[in-house]
C-alpha positions as a Markdown table, in Angstrom:
| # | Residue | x | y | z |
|---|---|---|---|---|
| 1 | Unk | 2.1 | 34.8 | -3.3 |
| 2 | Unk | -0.4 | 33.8 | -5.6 |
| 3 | Unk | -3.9 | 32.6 | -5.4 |
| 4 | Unk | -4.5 | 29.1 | -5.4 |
| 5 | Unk | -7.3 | 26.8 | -6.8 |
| 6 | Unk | -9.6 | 27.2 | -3.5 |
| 7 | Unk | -8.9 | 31.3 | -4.0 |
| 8 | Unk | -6.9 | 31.3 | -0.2 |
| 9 | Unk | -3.7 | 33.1 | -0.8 |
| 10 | Unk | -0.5 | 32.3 | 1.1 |
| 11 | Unk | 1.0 | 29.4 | 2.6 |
| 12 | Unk | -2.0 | 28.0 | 5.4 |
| 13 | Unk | 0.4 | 25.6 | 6.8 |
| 14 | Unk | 2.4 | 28.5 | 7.9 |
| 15 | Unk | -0.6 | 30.1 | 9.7 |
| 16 | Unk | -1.8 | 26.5 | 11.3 |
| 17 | Unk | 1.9 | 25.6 | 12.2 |
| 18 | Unk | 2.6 | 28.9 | 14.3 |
| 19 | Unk | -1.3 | 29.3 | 15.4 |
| 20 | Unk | -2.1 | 25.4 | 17.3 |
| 21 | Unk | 1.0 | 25.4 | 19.2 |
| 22 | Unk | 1.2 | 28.6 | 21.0 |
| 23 | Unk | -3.0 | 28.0 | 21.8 |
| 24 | Unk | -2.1 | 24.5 | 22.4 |
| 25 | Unk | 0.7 | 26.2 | 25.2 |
| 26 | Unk | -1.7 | 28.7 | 26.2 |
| 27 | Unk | -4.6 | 25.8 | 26.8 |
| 28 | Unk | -1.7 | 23.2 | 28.4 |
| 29 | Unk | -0.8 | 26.4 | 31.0 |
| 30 | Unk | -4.6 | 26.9 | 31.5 |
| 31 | Unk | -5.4 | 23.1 | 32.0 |
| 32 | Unk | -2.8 | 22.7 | 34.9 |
| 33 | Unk | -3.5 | 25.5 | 36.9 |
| 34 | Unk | -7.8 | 24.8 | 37.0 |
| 35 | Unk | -6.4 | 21.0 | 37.8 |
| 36 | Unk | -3.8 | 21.4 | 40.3 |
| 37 | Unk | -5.0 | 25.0 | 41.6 |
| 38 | Unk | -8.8 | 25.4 | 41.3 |
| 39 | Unk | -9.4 | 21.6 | 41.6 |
| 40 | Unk | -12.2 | 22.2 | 38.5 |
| 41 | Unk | -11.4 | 19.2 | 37.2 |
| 42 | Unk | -13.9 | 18.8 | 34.2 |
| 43 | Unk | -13.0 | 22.2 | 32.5 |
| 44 | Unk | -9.6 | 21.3 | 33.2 |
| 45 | Unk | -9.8 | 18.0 | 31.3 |
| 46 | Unk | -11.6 | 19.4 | 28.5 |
| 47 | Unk | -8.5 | 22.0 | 28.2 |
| 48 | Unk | -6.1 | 19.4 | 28.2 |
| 49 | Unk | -7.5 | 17.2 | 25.8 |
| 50 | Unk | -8.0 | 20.3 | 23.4 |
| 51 | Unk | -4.5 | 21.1 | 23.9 |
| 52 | Unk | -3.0 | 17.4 | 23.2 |
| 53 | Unk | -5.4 | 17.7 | 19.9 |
| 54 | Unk | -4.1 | 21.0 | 18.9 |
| 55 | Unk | 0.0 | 19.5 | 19.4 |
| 56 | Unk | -0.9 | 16.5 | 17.5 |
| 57 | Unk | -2.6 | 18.6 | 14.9 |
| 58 | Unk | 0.6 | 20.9 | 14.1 |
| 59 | Unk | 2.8 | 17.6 | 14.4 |
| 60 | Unk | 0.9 | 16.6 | 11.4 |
| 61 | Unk | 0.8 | 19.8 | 9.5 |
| 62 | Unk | 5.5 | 20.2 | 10.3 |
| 63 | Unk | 6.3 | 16.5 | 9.9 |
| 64 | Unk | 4.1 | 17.2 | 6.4 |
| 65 | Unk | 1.3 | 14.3 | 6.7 |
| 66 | Unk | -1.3 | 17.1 | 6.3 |
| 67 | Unk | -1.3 | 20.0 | 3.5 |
| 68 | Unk | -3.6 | 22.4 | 4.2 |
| 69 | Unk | -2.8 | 24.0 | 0.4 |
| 70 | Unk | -4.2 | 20.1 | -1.3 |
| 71 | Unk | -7.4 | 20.8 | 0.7 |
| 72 | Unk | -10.7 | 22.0 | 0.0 |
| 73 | Unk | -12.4 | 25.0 | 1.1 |
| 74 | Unk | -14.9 | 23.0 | 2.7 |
| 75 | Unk | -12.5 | 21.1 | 4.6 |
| 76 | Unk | -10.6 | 24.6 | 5.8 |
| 77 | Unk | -13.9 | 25.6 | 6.9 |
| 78 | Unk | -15.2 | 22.3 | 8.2 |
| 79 | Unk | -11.4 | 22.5 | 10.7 |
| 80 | Unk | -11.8 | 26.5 | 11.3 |
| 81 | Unk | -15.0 | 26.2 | 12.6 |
| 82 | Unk | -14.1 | 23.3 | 14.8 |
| 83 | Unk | -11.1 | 25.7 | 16.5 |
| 84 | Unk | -13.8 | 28.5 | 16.9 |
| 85 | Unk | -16.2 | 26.5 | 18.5 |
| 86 | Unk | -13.7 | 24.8 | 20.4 |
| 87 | Unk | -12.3 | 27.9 | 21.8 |
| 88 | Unk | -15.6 | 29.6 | 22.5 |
| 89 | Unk | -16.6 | 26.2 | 24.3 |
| 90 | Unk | -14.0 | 26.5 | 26.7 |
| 91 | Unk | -14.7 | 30.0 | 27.7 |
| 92 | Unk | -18.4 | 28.9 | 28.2 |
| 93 | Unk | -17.3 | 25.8 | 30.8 |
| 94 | Unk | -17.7 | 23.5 | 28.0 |
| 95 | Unk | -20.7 | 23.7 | 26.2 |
| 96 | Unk | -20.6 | 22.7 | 22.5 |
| 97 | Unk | -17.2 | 21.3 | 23.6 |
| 98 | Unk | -18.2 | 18.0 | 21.5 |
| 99 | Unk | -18.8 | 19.4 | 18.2 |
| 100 | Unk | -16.2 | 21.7 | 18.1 |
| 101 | Unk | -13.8 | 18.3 | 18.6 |
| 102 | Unk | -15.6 | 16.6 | 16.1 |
| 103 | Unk | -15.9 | 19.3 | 13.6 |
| 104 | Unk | -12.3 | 20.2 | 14.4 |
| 105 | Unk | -11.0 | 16.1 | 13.8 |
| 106 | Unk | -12.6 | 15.7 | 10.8 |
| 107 | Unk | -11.5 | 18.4 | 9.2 |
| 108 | Unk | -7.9 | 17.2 | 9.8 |
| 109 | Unk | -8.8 | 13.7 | 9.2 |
| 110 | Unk | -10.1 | 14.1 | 5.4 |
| 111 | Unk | -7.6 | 17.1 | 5.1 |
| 112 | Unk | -4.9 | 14.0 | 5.8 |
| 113 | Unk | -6.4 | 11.7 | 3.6 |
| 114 | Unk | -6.2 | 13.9 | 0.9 |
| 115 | Unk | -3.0 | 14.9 | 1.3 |
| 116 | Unk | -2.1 | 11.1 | 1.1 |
């Protein structure tokens, strides 16, 4: 493994396609038992809509449409601090849910249209 032009070592489409789909799973799993057990249906949406953006995400990164390795470090940063916030918002019942999502998509976004 050698350092690339941003300085991040390894392969990150390696850690992104292993990472979104088992929290995606974990977040799907989580989403249908607050909707159909706890009847908390606002946390439970906000889980399931993070967990349909995190499988679309690593459909893009394995069917190849988005390289994480042509990306900037600004845009790695701009879609890892979207999954932080993203995750802590959940914990906290949804606050800063939004710019976690937005923070999160954008990185993705311009990570895609690079990669074009």
């Amino acid at each position: 493994m050698e350092y690339t032009r941003n300085g991040t070592k390894g392969d990150q489409n390696k850690v992104w396609k292993i990472l979104l789909p088992v929290v995606a799973t974990i977040f799907l799993t989580i989403a249908v038992s607050m909707i159909v057990f706890y009847q908390n249906y606002y946390t439970g949406t906000l889980y399931l809509i993070t967990s349909i953006l995190y499988f679309s995400s690593a459909y893009l990164i394995t069917t190849g449409r988005v390289n994480m390795m042509k990306s900037s470090l600004n845009e790695q940063g701009t879609l890892a601090l979207g999954f932080i916030l993203l995750a802590i918002a959940l914990a906290l019942n949804g606050l800063f849910w939004g710019l976690g999502f937005v923070l999160f998509l954008a990185g993705i976004l311009s990570i895609r249209k690079k990669s074009e």
